[in-house]
C-alpha positions as CSV (number, residue, x, y, z in Angstrom):
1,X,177.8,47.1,79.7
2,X,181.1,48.4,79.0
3,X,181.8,50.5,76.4
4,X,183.8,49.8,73.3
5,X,187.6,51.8,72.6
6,X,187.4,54.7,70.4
7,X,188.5,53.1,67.1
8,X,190.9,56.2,67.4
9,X,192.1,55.9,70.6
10,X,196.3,55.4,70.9
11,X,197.7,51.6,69.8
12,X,199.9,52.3,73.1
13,X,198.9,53.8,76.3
14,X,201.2,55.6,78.0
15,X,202.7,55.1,81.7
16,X,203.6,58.6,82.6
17,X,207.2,58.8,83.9
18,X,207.1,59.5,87.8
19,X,207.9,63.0,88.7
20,X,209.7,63.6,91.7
21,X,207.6,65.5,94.7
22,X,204.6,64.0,93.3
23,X,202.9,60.9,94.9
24,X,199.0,59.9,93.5
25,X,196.5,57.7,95.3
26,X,192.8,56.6,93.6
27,X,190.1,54.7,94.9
28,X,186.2,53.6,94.4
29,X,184.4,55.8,97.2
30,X,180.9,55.7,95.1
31,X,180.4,59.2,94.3
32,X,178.4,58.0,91.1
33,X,180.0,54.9,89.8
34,X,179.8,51.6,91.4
35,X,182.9,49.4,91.2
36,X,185.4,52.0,89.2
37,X,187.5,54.3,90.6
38,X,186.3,57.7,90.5
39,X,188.3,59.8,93.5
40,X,192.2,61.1,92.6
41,X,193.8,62.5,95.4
42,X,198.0,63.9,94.3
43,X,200.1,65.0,96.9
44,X,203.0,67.8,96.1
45,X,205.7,68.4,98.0
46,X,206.5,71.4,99.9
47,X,208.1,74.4,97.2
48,X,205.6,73.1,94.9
49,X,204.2,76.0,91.9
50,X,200.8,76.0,90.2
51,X,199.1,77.9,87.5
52,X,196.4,77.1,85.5
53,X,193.5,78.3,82.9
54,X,190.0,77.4,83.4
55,X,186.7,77.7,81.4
56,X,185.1,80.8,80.7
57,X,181.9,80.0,81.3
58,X,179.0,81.8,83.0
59,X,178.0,79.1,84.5
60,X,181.2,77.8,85.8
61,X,181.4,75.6,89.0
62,X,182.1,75.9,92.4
63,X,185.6,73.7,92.6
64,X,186.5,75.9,89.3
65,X,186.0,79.1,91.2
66,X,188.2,77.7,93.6
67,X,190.2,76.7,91.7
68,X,190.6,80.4,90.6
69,X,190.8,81.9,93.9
70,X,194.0,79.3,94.5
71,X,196.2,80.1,91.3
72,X,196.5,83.7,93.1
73,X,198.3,82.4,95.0
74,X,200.9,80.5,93.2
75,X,201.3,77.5,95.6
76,X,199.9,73.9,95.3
77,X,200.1,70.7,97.6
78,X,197.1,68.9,97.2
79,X,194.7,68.1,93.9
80,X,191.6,65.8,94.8
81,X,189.3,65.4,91.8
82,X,186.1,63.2,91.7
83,X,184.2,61.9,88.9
84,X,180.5,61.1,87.8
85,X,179.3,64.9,90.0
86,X,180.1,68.3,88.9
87,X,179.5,69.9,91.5
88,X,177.9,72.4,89.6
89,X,174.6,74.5,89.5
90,X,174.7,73.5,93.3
91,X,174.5,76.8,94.8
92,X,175.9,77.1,98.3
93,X,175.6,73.5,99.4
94,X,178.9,73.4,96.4
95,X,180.8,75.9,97.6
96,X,180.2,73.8,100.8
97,X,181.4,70.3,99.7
98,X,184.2,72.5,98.4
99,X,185.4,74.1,101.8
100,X,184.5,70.5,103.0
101,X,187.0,68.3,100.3
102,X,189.9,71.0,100.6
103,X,190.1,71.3,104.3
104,X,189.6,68.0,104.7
105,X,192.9,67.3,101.8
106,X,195.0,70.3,103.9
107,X,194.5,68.3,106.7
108,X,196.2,64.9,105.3
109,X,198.9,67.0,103.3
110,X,200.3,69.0,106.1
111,X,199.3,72.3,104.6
112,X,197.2,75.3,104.5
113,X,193.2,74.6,102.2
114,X,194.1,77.4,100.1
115,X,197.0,75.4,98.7
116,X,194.4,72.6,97.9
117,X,193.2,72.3,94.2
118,X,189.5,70.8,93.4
119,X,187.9,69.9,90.2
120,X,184.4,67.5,89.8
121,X,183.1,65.9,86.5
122,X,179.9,63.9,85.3
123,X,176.3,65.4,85.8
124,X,175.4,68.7,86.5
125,X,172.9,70.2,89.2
126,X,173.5,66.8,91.4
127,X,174.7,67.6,95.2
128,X,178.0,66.5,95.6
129,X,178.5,63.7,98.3
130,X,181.4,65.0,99.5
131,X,181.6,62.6,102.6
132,X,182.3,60.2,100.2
133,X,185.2,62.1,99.1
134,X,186.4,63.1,102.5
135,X,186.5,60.0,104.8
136,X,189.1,57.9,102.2
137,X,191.7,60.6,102.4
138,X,193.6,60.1,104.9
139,X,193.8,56.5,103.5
140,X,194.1,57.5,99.9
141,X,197.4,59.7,101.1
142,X,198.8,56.7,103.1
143,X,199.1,54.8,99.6
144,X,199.7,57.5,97.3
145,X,203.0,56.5,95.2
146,X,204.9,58.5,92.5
147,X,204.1,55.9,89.5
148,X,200.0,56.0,90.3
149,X,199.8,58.1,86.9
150,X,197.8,55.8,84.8
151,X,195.4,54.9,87.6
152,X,195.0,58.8,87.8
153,X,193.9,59.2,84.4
154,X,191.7,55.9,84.9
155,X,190.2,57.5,87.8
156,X,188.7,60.5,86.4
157,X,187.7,59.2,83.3
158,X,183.7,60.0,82.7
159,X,182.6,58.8,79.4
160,X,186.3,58.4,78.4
161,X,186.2,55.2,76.4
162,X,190.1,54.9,77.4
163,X,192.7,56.7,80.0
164,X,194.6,59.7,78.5
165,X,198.2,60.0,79.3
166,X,201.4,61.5,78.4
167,X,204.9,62.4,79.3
168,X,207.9,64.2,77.7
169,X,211.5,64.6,79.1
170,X,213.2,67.8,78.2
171,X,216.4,69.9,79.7
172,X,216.4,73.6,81.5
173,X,220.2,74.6,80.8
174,X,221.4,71.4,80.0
175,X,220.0,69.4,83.4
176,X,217.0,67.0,82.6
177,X,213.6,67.8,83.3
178,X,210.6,65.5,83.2
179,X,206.6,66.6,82.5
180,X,203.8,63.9,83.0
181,X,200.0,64.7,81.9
182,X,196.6,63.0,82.1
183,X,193.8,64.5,80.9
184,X,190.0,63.7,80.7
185,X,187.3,64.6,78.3
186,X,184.9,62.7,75.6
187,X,182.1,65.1,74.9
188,X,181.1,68.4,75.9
189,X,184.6,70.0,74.6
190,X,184.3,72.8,72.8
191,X,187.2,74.6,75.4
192,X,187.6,78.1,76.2
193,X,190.4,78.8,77.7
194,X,190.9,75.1,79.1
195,X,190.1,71.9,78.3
196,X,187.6,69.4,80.4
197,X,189.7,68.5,83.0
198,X,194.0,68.1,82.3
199,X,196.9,67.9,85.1
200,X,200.6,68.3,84.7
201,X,203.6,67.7,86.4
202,X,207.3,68.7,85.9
203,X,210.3,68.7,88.5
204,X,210.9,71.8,87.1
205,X,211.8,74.5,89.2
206,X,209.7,77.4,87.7
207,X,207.8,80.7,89.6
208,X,204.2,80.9,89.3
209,X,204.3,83.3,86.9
210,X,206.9,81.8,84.7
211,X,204.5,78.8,84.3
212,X,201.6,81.1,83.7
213,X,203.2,82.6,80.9
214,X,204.3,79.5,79.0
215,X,200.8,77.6,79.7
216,X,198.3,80.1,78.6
217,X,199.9,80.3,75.0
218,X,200.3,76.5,74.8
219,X,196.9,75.8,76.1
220,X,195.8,78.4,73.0
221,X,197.3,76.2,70.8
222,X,196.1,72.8,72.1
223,X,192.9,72.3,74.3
224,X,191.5,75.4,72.8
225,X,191.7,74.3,69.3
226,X,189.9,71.7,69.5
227,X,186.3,70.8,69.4
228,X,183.9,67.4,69.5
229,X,180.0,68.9,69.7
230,X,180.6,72.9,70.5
231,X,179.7,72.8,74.0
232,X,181.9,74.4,75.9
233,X,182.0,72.8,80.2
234,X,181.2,74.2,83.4
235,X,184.1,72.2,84.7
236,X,187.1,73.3,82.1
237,X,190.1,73.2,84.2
238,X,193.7,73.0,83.1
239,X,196.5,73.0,86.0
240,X,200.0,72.6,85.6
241,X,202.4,72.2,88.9
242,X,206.0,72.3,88.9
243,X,208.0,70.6,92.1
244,X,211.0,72.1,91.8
245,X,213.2,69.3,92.1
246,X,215.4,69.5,89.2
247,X,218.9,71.0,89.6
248,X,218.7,73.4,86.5
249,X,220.2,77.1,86.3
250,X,217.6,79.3,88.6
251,X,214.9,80.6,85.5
252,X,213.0,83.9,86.8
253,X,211.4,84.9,83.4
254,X,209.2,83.1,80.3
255,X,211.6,84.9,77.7
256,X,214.9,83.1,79.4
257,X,216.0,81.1,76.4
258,X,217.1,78.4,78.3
259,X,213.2,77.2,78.3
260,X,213.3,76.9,74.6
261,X,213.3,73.0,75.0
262,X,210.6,72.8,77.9
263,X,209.0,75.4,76.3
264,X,208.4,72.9,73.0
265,X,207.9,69.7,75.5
266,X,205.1,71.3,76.9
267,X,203.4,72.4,74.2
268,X,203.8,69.1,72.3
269,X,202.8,67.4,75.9
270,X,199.5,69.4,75.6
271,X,199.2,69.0,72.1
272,X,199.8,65.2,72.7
273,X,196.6,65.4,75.1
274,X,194.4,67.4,73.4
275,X,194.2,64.9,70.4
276,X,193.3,61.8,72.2
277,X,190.6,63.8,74.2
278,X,189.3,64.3,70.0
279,X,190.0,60.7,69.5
280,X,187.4,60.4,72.5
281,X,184.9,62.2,71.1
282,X,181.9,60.5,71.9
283,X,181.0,58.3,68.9
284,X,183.8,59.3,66.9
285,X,185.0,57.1,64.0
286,X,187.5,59.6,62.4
287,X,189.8,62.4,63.6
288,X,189.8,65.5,61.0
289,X,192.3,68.4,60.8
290,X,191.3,71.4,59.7
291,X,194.0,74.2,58.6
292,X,193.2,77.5,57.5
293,X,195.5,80.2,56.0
294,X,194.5,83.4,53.9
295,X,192.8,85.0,57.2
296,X,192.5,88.2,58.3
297,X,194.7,86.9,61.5
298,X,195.6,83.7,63.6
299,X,192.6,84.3,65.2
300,X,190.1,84.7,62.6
301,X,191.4,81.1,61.1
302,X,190.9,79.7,64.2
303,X,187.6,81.4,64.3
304,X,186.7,79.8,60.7
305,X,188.4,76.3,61.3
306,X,186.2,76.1,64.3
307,X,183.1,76.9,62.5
308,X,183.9,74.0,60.1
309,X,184.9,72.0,62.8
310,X,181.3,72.6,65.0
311,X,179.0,72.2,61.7
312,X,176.8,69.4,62.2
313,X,176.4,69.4,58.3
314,X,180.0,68.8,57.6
315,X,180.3,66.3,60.8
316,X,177.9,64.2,59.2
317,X,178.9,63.9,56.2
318,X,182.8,62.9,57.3
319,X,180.8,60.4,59.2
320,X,178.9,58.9,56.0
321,X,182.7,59.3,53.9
322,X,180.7,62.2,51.6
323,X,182.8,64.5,50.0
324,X,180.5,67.3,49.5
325,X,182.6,70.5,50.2
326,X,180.1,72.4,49.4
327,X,179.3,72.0,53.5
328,X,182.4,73.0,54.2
329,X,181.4,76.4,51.8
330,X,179.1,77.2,54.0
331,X,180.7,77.2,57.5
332,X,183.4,79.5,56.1
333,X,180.4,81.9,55.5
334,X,179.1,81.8,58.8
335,X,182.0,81.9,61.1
336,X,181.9,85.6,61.2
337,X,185.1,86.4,59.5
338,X,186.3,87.5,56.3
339,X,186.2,85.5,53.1
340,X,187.2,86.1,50.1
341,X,184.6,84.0,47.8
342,X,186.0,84.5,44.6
343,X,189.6,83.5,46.1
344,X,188.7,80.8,48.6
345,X,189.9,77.3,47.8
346,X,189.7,74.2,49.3
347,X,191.6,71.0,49.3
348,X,190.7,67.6,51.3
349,X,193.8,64.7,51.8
350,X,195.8,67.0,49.6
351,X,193.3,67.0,46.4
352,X,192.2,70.6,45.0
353,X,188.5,70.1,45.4
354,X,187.8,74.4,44.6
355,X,189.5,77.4,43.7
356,X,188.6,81.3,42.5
357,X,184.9,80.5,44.0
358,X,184.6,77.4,41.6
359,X,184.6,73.8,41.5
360,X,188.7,72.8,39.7
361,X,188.2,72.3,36.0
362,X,188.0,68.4,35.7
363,X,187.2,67.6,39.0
364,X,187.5,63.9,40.0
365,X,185.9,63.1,43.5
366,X,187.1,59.5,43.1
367,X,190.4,59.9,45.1
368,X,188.7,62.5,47.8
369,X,186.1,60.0,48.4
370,X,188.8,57.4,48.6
371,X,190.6,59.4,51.3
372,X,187.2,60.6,53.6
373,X,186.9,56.4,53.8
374,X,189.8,56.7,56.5
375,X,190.3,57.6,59.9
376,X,192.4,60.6,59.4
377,X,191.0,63.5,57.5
378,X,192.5,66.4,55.9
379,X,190.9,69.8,55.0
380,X,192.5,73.1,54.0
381,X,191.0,76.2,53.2
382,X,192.5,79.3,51.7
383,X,189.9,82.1,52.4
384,X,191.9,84.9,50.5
385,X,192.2,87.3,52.8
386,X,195.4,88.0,54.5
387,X,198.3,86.1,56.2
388,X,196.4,84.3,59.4
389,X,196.6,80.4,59.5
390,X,195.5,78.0,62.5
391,X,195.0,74.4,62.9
392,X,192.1,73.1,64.8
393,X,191.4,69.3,65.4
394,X,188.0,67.6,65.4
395,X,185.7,64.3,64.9
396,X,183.1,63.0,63.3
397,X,179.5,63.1,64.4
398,X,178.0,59.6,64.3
399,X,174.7,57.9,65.9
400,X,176.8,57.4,68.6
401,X,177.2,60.5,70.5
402,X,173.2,60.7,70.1
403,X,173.1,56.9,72.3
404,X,175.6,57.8,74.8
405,X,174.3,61.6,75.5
406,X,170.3,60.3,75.3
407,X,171.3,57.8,78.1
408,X,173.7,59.9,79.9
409,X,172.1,59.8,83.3
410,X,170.3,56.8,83.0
């Protein structure tokens, strides 16, 4: 049975622009799903840079680790990413499908398996298949083509309910440069450090460390402010790749302010993605922003929006259109930082719902009501502390997320 479009997802989805010394190949090789793609093999060319953030967690997988061990060294010409397996909580038979998928990817690029990038999603604690992986290479890099984005995104979609893309142009010292993205991710995504699973392309001709330093600050401000159930992945992985091809002035540090522009495409790019993996969410029916000011610092907001964001209290009632802020009270409390009570104020789609620890003299829930009817909800909290703000970006949590996760491996 297929499953509906978020009523959230994009009116528009969006072909990525081809990047140049970037060719993508996908196909149906079985690894879980039958008759759906679910193997992306991308081919770099030669002079090709990659860095990258991935999850945090303890109990992070085996292509993530290598994944790790391969952004020390700065140089990329090969991603092959499957969906429907893991690969994690597989012990040594992972870290053998692993060695397995990237020697078997070096071969078909022409390059050494430590420039080869791997990254699995679906079920955890399955054995990867990786023969299923390995024998279409060769094939898969025959047909690999620079405007395969879409299928890409398509490819290594798990419950996705729709492809995410996006794609920015931008200039490096007044030559044009070009960034593509696809990203991946419906539940599970509470991110730290990364997102499920994103990939990024620009003809940009940047050092390793350059693109380090601009994607670790943008991916703070994108994939890990968002949230759909609190659970953060074993499979977080975040890479962007730069080819190199575009004739702009030679860059060799993140503070040049020629990157000013790319600087802003990216982070929009990212930004761009990390929203429609929230439109995703798993039986989301509306997309909430949550900004907080009046923290102790940008990190403590954060902390606090995130603790709204996560509470399955306030979830459910932005689900049932309820406008009981008293919920959203109460998360501010528990997130750990400092709150003002007697200063903290709260206003949802622009109405003053509190202030000075009170309900506002007068208060009318008619046109707050109104607004948490829609698709697009706005909270703000003032917690009366100091100067800190943050944004943070989640959904809804509906009956549906219980029907899709209850049936996830059936």
């Amino acid at each position: 049975m297929t499953t509906p479009v978020s009523p959230l997802a994009p009116a528009v989805i969006i072909e990525p622009t081809p990047i140049p010394g970037v060719r993508l190949a996908t196909r149906a090789c079985g690894v879980r799903y039958q008759q759906r793609t679910d193997v992306l093999l991308a081919l770099f060319d030669p002079g090709t840079t990659v860095a990258g953030v991935l999850t945090q967690s303890a109990t992070r997988s085996a292509p993530v680790e290598r994944c790790a061990s391969g952004l020390r060294g700065g140089s990329a010409r090969a991603l092959v990413v499957n969906s429907g397996n893991a690969n994690a909580f597989t012990g040594l038979r992972g870290v053998s499908s692993v060695e397995n998928i990237t020697v078997a990817a070096a071969a078909v690029a022409g390059c050494e398996p430590e420039e080869v990038f791997v990254s699995s999603t679906g079920t955890i604690g399955e054995f990867l298949p990786d023969e299923r992986i390995t024998g279409p290479l060769p094939d898969m890099a025959a047909d690999a083509r620079p405007d395969a984005w879409g299928a890409a995104a398509r490819a290594i979609m798990t419950t996705d309910t729709y492809p995410k893309t996006a794609t920015a142009e931008t200039e490096i010292g007044g030559v044009p440069v070009r960034l593509s993205g696809i990203a991946k991710g419906s539940g599970m995504i509470a991110p730290d450090m990364a997102t499920m699973l994103a990939y990024v392309a620009t003809d940009a001709a940047l050092p390793a460390a350059v693109l380090d330093a601009l994607l670790r600050p943008a991916a703070d401000a994108s994939f890990n402010s968002i949230t759909v159930d609190g659970d953060t992945s074993t499979s977080d992985t975040l890479l962007l790749f730069a080819t190199g091809k575009a004739a702009h002035p030679a860059v060799t540090s993140a503070d040049d302010p020629a990157l000013a522009p790319f600087r802003a495409a990216l982070n929009g790019l990212l930004l761009d993605l990390a929203h429609q993996v929230v439109r995703d969410g798993e039986g989301a029916t509306r997309f909430v922003e949550i900004r907080v000011c009046g923290a102790e610092t940008a990190r403590a907001a954060r902390r606090i929006g995130l603790a709204i964001g996560n509470s399955p209290l306030v979830k459910t009632a932005i689900a049932g259109a309820d406008a009981n802020w008293g919920r959203i009270v109460m998360a501010v409390g528990k997130a750990g930082e400092k709150a003002d009570r007697d200063r903290l104020a709260i206003r949802i789609g622009g109405f003053q719902v509190c202030e000075a620890g009170l309900a506002v003299p007068g208060y009318d829930e008619t046109p707050v009501a109104a607004h948490m009817k829609g698709r697009e909800i706005l909270i703000e909290v003032d917690v009366g502390i100091g100067g800190g703000a943050a944004t943070v970006w989640t959904c809804d949590l509906t009956h549906g997320y219980i029907d899709i996760n209850a049936d996830y491996r059936s």
